[in-house]
C-alpha positions in Angstrom: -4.3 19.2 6.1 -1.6 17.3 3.7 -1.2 14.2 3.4 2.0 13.1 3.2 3.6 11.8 0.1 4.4 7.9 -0.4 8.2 7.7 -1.4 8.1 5.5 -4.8 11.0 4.4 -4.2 10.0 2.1 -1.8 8.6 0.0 -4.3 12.1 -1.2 -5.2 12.3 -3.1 -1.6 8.5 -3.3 -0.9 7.1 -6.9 -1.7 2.9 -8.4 -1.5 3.6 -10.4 2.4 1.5 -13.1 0.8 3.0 -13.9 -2.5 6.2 -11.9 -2.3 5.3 -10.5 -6.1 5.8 -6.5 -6.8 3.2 -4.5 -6.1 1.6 -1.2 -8.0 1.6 2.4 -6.6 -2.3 3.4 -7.0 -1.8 7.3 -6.4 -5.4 8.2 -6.2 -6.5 6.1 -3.4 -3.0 5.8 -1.7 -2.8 2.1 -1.9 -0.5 -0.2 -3.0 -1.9 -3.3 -5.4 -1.2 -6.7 -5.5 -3.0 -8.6 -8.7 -1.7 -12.1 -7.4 -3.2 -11.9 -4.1 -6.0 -9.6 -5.4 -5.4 -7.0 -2.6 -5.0 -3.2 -1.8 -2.7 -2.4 1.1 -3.6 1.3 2.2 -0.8 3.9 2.6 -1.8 6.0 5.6 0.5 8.8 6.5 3.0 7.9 3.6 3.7 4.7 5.0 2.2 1.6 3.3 0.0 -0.3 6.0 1.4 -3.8 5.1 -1.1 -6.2 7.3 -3.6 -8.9 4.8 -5.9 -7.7 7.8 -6.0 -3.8 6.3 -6.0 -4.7 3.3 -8.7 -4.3 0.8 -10.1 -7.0 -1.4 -9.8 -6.0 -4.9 -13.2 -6.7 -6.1 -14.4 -3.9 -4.0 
């Protein structure tokens, strides 16, 4: 099974819900990072899971 792909470019338009900064694209465990709020939002099916509730704390 594939997974499929996240589209990069929605980095452009994609902001951190908490503190509205950008966010990093973490390609090898499909996540997108957000160093201000120290989280990890998962991408699941290419499409970034953007819930504070999903999201995994950064000192993990």
């Amino acid at each position: 099974m594939t997974v499929p792909l996240f589209d990069r470019r929605m980095l452009e338009a994609l902001t951190c819900p908490q503190t509205q900064a950008t966010l990093v694209y973490d390609a090898e465990r499909h996540e997108l990072i957000s160093k201000q709020a120290g989280l990890a939002y998962p991408i699941r099916e290419g499409i970034p899971v953007m819930l504070a509730d999903e999201a995994r704390p950064l000192s993990d």
